[in-house]
Backbone as CSV, one residue per row, in Angstrom:
resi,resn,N_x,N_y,N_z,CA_x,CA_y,CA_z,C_x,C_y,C_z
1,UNK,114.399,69.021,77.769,114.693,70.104,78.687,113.482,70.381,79.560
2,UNK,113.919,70.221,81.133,112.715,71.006,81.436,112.392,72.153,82.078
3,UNK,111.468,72.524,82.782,111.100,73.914,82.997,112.329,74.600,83.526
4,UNK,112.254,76.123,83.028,113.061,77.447,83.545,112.841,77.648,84.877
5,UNK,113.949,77.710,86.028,113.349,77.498,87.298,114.899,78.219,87.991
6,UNK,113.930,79.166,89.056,114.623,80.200,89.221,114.858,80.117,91.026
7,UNK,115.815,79.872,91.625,115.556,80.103,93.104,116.580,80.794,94.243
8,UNK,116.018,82.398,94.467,117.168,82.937,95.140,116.833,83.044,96.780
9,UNK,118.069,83.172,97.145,118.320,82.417,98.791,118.864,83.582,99.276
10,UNK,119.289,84.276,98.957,119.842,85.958,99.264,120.185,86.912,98.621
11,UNK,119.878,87.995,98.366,119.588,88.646,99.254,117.995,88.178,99.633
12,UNK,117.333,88.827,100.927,116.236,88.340,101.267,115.306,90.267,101.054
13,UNK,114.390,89.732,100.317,113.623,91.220,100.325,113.453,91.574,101.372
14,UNK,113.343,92.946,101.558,113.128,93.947,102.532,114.014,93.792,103.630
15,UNK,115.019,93.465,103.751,116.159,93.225,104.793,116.982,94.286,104.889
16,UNK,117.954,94.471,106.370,118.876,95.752,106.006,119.829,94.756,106.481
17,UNK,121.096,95.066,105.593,122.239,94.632,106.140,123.055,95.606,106.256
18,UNK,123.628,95.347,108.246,124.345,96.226,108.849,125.949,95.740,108.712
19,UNK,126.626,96.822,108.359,128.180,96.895,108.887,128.960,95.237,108.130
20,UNK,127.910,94.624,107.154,128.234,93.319,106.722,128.292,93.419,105.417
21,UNK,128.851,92.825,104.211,128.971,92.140,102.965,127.526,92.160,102.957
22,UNK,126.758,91.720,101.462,125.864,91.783,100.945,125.393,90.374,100.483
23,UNK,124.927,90.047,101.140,125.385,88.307,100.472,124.919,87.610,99.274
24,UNK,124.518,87.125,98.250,124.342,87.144,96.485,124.160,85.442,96.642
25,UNK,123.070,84.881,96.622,122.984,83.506,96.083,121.399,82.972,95.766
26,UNK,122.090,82.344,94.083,120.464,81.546,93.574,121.227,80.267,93.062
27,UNK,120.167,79.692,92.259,120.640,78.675,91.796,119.388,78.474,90.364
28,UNK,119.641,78.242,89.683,118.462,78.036,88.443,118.554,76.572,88.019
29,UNK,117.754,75.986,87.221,117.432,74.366,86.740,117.504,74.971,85.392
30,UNK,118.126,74.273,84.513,117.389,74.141,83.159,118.174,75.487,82.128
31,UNK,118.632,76.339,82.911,119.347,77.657,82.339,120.658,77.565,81.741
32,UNK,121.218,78.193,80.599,122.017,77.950,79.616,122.714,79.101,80.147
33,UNK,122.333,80.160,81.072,122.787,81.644,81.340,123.015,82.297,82.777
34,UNK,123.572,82.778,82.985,122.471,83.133,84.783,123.213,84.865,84.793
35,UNK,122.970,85.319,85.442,123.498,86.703,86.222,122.581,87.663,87.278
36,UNK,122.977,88.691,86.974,121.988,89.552,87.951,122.570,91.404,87.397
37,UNK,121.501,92.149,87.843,121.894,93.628,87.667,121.547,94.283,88.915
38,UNK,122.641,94.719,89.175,122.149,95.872,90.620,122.514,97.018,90.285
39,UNK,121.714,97.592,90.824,121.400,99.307,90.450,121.160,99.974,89.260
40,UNK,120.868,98.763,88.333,121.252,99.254,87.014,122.775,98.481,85.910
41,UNK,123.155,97.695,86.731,124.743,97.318,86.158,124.599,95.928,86.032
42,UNK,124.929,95.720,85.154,124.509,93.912,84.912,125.959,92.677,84.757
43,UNK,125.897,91.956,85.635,127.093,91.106,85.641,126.495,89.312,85.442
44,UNK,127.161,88.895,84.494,126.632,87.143,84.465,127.977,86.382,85.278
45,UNK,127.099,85.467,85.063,127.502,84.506,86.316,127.240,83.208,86.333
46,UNK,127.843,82.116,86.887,127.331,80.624,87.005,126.053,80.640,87.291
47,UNK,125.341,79.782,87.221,123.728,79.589,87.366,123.659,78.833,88.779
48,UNK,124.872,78.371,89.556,125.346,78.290,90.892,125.854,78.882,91.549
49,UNK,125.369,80.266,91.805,125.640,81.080,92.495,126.401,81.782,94.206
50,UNK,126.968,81.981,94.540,127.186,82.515,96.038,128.289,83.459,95.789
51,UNK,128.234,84.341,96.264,129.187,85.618,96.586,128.503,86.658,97.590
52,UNK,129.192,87.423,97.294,128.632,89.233,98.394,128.868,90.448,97.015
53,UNK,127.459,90.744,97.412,127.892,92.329,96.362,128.591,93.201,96.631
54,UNK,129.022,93.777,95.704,129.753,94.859,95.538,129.300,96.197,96.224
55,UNK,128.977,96.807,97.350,128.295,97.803,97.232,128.915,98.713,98.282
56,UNK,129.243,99.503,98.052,130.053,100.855,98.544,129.140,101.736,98.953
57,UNK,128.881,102.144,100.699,127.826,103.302,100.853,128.555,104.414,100.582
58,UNK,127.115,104.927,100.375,127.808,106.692,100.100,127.648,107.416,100.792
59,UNK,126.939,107.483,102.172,127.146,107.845,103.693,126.752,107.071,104.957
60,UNK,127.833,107.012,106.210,127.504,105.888,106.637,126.359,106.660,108.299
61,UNK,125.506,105.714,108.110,124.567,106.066,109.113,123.359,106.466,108.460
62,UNK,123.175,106.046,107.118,122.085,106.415,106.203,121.487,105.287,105.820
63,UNK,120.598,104.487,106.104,120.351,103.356,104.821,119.845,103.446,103.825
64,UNK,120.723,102.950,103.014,120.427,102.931,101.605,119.759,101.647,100.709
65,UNK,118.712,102.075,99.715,117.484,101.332,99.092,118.751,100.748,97.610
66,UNK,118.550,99.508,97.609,119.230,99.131,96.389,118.151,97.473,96.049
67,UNK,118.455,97.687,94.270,117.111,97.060,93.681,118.246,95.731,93.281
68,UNK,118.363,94.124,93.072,118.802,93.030,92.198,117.640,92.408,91.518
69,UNK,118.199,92.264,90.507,117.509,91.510,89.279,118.002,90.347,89.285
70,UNK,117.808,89.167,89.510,118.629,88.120,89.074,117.677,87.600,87.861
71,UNK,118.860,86.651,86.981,118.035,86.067,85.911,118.691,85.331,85.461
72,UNK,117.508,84.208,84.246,118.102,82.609,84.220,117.833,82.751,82.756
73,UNK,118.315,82.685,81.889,117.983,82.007,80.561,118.125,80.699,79.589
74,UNK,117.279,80.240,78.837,117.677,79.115,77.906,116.536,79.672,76.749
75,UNK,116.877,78.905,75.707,116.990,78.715,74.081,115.742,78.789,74.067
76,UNK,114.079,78.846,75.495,112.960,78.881,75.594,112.801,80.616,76.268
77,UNK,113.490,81.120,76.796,113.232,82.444,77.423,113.945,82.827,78.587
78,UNK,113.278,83.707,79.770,114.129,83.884,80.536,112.936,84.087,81.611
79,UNK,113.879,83.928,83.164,112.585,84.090,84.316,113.697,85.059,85.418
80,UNK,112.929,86.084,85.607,113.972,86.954,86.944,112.876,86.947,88.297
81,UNK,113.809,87.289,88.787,112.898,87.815,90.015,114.133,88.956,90.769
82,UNK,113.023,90.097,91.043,113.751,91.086,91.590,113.543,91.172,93.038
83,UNK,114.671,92.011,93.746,114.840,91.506,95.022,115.284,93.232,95.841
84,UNK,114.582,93.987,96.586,114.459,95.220,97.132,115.324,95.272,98.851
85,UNK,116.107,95.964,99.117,117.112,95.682,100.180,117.609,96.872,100.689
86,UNK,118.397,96.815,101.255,118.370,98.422,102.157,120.113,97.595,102.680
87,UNK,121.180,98.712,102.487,122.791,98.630,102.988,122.186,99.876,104.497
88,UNK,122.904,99.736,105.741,123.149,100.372,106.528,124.685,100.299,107.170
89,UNK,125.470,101.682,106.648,126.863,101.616,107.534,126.609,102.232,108.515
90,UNK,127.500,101.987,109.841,127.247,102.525,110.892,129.268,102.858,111.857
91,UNK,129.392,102.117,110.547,131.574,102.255,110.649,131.818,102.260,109.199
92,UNK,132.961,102.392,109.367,133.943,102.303,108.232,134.184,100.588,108.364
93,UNK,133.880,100.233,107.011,134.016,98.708,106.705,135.532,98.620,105.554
């Protein structure tokens, strides 16, 4: 087996995404596990990742700070990397 290897492609830190889906993709080497937690809520997942998060503003014309954890595990440990982002509505989506 070799190294735990972790690589996410979106969300991109410090980014705001306007009036759009959230977009969700990594990919890990070597991992027996994969998922991610946003805001606190933790969902697993293929270790081949792509989707859009889930994320519902709670007023629009505000941007809002939201934290992802993604993470990879095998039978040696686990490697995350967290990822800091900002939702801005500016309509009804």
């Amino acid at each position: 087996t070799g190294a735990l290897t972790l690589n996410v492609v979106n969300p991109k830190s410090g980014s705001t995404y306007k009036n759009s889906p959230t977009p969700i993709e990594f990919t890990a080497r070597n991992a027996d596990s994969c998922g991610y937690i946003l805001d606190g809520v933790s969902k697993s997942t293929s270790c081949n990742y792509k989707s859009s998060l889930d994320i519902t503003p709670k007023k629009r014309f505000v941007s809002e700070a939201h934290d992802v954890t993604i993470f990879a595990r095998n039978s040696v440990g686990e490697t995350t990397k967290s990822v800091n982002f900002n939702v801005l509505y500016t309509k009804n989506i």
